[in-house]
Structure formats: C-alpha cells, structure tokens
KEVEXKOL-341384 format. One record per residue (C-alpha): x negated, y, z; residue in one letter. Coordinates in steps of 0.001 Angstrom, whole numbers. Last residue first. Layout:
BEGIN
[[X; Y; Z]; A] ...
% end
This chain:
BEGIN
[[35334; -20361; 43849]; X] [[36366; -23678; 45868]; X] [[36634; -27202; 43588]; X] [[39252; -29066; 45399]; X] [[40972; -30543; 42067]; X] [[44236; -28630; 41910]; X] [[41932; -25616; 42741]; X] [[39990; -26033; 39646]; X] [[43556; -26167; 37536]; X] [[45066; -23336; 39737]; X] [[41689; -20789; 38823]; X] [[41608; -21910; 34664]; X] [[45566; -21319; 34755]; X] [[44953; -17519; 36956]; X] [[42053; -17003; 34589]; X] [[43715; -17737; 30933]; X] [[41043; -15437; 29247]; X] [[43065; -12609; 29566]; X] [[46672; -13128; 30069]; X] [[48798; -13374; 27136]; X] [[49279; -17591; 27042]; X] [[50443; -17400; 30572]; X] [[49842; -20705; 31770]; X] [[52981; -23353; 32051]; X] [[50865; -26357; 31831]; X] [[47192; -26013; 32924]; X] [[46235; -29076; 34021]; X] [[48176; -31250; 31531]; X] [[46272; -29824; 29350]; X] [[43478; -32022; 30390]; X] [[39970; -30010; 31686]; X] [[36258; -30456; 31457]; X] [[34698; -28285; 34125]; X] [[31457; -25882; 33611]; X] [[29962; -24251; 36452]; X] [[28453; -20928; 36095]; X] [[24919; -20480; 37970]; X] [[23751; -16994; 38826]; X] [[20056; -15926; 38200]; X] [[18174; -14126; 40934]; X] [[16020; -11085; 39720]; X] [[14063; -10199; 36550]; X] [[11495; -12764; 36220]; X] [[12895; -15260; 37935]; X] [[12477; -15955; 41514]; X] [[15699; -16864; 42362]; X] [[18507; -19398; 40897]; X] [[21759; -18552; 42671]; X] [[24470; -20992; 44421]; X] [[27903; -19562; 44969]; X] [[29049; -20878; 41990]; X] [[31812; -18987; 39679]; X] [[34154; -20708; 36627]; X] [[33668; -21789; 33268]; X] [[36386; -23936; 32314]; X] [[36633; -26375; 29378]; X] [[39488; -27328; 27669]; X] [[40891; -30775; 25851]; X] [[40321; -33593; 28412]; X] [[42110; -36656; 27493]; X] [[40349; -36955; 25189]; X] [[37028; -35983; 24795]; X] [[36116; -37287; 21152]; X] [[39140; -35410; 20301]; X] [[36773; -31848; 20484]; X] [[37060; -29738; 23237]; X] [[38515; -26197; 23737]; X] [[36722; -23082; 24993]; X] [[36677; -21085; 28075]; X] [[39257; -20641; 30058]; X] [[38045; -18506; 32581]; X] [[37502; -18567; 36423]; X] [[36390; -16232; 39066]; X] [[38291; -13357; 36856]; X] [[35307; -10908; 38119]; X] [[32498; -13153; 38226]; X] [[33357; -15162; 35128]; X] [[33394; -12100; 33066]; X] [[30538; -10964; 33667]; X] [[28173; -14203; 33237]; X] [[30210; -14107; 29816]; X] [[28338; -11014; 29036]; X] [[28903; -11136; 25092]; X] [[29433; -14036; 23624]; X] [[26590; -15753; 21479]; X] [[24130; -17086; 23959]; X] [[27483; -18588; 25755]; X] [[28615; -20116; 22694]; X] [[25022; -21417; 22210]; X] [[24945; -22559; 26078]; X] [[28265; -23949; 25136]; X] [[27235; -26208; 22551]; X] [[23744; -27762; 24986]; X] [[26451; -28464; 27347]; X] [[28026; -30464; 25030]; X] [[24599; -32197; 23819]; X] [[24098; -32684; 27279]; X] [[27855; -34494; 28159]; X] [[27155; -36779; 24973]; X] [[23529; -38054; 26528]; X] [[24935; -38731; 29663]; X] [[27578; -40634; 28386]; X] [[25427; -42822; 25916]; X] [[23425; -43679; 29080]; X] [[25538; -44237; 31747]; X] [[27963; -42548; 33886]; X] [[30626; -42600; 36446]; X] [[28738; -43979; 39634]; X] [[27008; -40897; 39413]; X] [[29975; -38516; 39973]; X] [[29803; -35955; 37508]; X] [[29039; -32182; 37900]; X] [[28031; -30068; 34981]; X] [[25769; -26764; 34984]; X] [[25114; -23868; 33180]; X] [[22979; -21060; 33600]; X] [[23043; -17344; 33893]; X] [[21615; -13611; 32962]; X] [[21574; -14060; 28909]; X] [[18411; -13624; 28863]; X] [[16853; -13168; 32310]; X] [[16656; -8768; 30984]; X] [[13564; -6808; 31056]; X] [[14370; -5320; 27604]; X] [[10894; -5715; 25523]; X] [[12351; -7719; 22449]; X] [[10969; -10899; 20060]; X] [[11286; -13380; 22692]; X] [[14671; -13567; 25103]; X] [[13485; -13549; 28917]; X] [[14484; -17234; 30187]; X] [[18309; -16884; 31580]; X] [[19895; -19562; 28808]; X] [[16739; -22068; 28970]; X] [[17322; -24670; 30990]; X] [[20934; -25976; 30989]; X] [[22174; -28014; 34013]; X] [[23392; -31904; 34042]; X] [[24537; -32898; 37417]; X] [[24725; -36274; 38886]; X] [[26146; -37104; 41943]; X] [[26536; -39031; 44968]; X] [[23138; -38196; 46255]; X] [[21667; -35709; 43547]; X] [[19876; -36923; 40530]; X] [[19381; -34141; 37906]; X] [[19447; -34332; 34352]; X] [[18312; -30643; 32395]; X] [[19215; -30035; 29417]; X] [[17390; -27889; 26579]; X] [[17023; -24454; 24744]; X] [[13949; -22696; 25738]; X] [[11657; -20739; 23571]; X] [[14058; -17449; 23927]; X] [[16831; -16310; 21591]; X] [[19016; -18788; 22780]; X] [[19519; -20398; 19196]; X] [[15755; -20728; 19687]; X] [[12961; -17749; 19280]; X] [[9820; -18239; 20031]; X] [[8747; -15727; 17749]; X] [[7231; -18146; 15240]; X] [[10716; -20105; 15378]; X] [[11753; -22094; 18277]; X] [[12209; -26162; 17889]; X] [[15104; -27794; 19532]; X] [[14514; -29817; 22329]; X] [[18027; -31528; 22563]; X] [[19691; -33677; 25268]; X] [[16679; -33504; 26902]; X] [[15513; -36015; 29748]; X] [[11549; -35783; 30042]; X] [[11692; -36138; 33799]; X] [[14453; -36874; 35136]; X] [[14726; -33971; 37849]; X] [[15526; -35644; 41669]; X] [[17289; -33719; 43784]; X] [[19261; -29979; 45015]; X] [[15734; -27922; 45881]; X] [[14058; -29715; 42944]; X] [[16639; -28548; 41001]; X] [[15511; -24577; 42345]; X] [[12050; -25487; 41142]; X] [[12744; -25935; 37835]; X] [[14622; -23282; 37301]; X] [[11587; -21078; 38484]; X] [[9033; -22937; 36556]; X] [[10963; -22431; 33717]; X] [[11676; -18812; 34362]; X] [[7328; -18227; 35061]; X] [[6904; -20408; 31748]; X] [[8654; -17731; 29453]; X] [[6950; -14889; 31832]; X] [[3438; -16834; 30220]; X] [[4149; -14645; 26562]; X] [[2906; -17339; 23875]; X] [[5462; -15953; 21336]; X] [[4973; -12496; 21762]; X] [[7684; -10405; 24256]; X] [[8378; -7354; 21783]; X] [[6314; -3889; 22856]; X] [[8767; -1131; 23947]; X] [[7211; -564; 27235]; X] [[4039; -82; 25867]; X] [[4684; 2698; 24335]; X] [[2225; 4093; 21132]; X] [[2571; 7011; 19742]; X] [[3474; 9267; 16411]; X] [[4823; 12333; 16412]; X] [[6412; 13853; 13080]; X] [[7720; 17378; 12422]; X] [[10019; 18981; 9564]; X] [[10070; 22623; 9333]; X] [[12751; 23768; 6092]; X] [[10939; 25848; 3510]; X] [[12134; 29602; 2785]; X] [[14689; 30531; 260]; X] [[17753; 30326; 2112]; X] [[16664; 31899; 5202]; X] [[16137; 31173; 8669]; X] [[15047; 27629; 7663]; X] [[16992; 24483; 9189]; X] [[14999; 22297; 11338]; X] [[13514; 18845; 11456]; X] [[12238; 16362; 13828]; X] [[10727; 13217; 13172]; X] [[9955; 11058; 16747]; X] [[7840; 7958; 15799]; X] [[6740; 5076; 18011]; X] [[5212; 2058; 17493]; X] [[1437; 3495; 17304]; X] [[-2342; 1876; 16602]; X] [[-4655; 4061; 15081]; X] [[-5897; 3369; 11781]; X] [[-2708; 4036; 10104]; X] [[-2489; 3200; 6449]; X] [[313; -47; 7039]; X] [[2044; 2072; 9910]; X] [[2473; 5360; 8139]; X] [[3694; 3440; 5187]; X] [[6332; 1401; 7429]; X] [[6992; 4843; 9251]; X] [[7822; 6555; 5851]; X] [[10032; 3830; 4272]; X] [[12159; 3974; 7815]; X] [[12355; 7674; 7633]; X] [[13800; 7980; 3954]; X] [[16776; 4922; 4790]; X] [[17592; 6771; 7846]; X] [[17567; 10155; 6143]; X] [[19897; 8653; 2842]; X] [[22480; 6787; 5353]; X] [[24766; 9530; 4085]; X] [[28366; 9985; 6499]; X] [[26689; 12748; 8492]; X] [[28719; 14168; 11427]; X] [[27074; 16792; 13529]; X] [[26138; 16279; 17065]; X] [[26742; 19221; 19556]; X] [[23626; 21584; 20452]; X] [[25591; 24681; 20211]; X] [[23894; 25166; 16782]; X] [[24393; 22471; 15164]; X] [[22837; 18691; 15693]; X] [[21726; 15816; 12921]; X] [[21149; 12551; 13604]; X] [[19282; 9656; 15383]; X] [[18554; 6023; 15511]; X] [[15994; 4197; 12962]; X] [[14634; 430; 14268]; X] [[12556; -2093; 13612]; X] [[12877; -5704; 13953]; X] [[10438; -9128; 12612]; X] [[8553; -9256; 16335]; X] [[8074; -5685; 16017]; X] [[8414; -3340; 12616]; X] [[7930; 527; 13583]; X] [[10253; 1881; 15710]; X] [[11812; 5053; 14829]; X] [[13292; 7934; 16488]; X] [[15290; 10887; 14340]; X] [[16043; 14508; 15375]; X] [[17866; 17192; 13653]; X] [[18584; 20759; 13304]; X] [[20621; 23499; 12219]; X] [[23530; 21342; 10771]; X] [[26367; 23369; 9814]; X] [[27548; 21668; 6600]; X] [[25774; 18169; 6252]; X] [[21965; 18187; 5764]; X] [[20410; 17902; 2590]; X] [[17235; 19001; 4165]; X] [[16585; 15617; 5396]; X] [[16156; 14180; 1872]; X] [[13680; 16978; 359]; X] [[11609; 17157; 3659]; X] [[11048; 13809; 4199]; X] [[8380; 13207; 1332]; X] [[6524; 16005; 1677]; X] [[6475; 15237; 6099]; X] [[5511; 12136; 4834]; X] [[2241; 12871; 2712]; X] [[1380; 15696; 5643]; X] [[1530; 13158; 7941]; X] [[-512; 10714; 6137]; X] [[-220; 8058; 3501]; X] [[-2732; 5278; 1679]; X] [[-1292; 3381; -919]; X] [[0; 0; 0]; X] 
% end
C-alpha cells in the first residue's frame, strides 16, 4: 500500500466531510484501527448549540475507515486510536479545518489468542466442582475447535461439558460460557453465567450422559446468542426457556431458573450459575401464554418438584 501521512488524509477527508448536512458546524469521528479481525468508525456531525445533527450519508464513515487502514499499514509508530475532527469555515470561500490524532490505548487492545486470563476462568470453574465432587476427567460432550482468535460459538476458547460426581447425583455443568470472550478488551466473564443439569445418578448411563451434554452444549449457544439471559433469570427467578426436540419426550421445555451458588475468583467477579430443568407440558398447563417469558408457569412447575429459587 502506498505510503500516507496526515497531511495525505487530512486532503483526502476534507472533500467528503465538508459535505456536511444543513447546519452542521462541526464534527467529530473515532476510529479503531483493525483488532482481532474488527474495527470500528462512531461519530457525527454537531451544530452550533452543540446538539447532534442528522446525516443519512455513510460517505464520512466509509472515507475515515479507508484513511486509518492506510495510516495504519504506512505508520511506523504503533497506534489504534484515531480522533478526526472537522470544522466548518467562517466563510464560504475559505478551507474547512479537519484534524487527526493518532494514539495508542491499551485498554482497547483485543484479548490475543494465547491470553493466560482464558486459563485463570478455567481454573476457576474448575475449582468450584471440585468444591461440590468428583470432575471426570476428560468427559466432553463436545470440544469444539476455536478459530485463530480463540474464538468458539461462545466467543471465547472454551465451549465444553463438564461431568461431575456428587453423592446421589450427577450434574453436568458448561465450561466455557463466563471465560473472557477473545478478540475484544471489555472486562466482561463472557456471557456472565454457567449452566448446569441435575440428575440422579442412579438414572444414567453412558449414551444418556452423553445426549444431556450435547443439550447443554445447545443452550450454552442459545445462551451465547441471547442477550443477558443471566438478567433475566435473576429478576423473573424462572423462565421458560426453549422447547425440546421429540427425542425428549415426554419432556418438551426447558427452564432456566436462579441458583444460589456462585462461581468466584474469575477474572471479573463471581459468576452466577443458572440451572437448567427439562420439563413435560403437563407441568405447565394453564400458563399465561402473554406473560413474559412464561415465569410464573416456569416458577409453579420447579416448585411442583421441590426445587427452591
């Protein structure tokens, strides 16, 4: 790619940006250069009172994201940052002023794919199982591979089951939903929960256990996919999550509902669990179709089998 400076793309931005909308004075734009595959453009124009000004053309974000990815490919000097600014002229026949910063900010850096906080939430998860029995080790009801950014279907290197052997019980638990995602810098546990299973060990064998993980491992992508189901579960208690498949009959929902237990020492503070219930219909006759997320039916149903919120 040709070599460019800031003089180079201040030329090139000022044509495009100075066909501002109708009472624009000024404008600011912040972009990211490209990270972990993503970069980013936000910003817009402003009038005079300082109020944001409508612009329907995609023309400026299009112009500054071509000008930080040649800034960034001639740049000897390492930045992910820029800030353009630009600014009506006082007259009509003088020059609009366009500005561009560049710098570097660590704190928007991408996780890399060999980051250790990946193994720090493993360890972590781990550790709390070990708290409640015995971990099978190298059970998996799936060990999907990541991409190069370590990326799974749970946007972080982990997507797997875990098998636990309590007294009485066994339990089946996802590992991988609250590791940091890879690829971003928000200092997030992922999708901020896990997933568990109950089932009373007497009740199970192989080809069962291995069907229960790879549901489990289908709602961790569901849950990797909605948006702050960890949320909503706290504040309804219980939802009514999904519905099963005829291999599950008679069961035909599940339910997602609220455990008082917490995984801590992750990364970025303690980690609820969500535990997941396979449910007849006959369990939730006469529900309120309307209500949100069926809570009050998912709540009764649980109750009905002793299972405390």
């Amino acid at each position: 790619m040709a070599s460019c400076s800031i003089d180079d793309a201040i030329r090139e931005l000022v044509p495009v940006l100075s066909r501002a909308p109708a009472g624009a004075v000024s404008g600011e734009w912040t972009a990211t250069t490209m990270q972990a595959g993503h970069s980013s453009s936000t910003g817009g124009y402003r009038d005079a009172a300082g109020k944001q000004v409508p612009d329907d053309s995609r023309d400026p974000l299009r112009a500054i994201g071509a000008v930080v990815e040649k800034l960034d490919a001639a740049s000897s000097e390492r930045f992910n940052r820029v800030v353009v600014r630009w600014r009506k002229p006082a007259l009509p026949f003088m020059r609009a002023q366009v500005t561009i910063e560049t710098s570097f900010d660590p704190s928007i850096v991408p996780r890399g794919p060999d980051d250790p906080i990946y193994e720090r939430a493993a360890s972590a998860r781990r550790a709390f199982w070990q708290g409640r029995g015995s971990v099978r080790e190298g059970f998996a009801a799936e060990r999907a591979s990541a991409n190069s950014y370590a990326q799974t279907k749970w946007f972080g290197p982990h997507r797997h089951i875990l098998a636990i052997d309590a007294p009485g019980r066994m339990i089946l638990a996802t590992d991988g939903l609250s590791t940091p995602w890879a690829g971003i810098s928000e200092p997030e546990n992922g999708v901020e929960c896990e997933l568990f299973m109950e089932f009373g060990a007497a009740t199970l064998v192989a080809t069962t256990i291995g069907d229960w993980g790879n549901l489990l491992i289908n709602l961790g992508d569901l849950v990797a996919d909605g948006h702050r189901i960890a949320r909503d579960v706290e504040k309804h208690g219980a939802v009514l999550f999904c519905r099963l498949t005829e291999d599950y009959a008679p069961l035909t929902r599940i339910v997602l509902s609220r455990d008082p237990g917490r995984i801590d020492g992750m990364p970025f503070g303690s980690v609820p669990l969500i535990r997941a219930t396979a449910i007849a219909e006959a369990e939730i006759d006469g529900s309120d179709p309307g209500e949100d997320w069926g809570a009050t039916a998912a709540r009764l149903a649980l109750a009905k089998r002793g299972i405390e919120l």
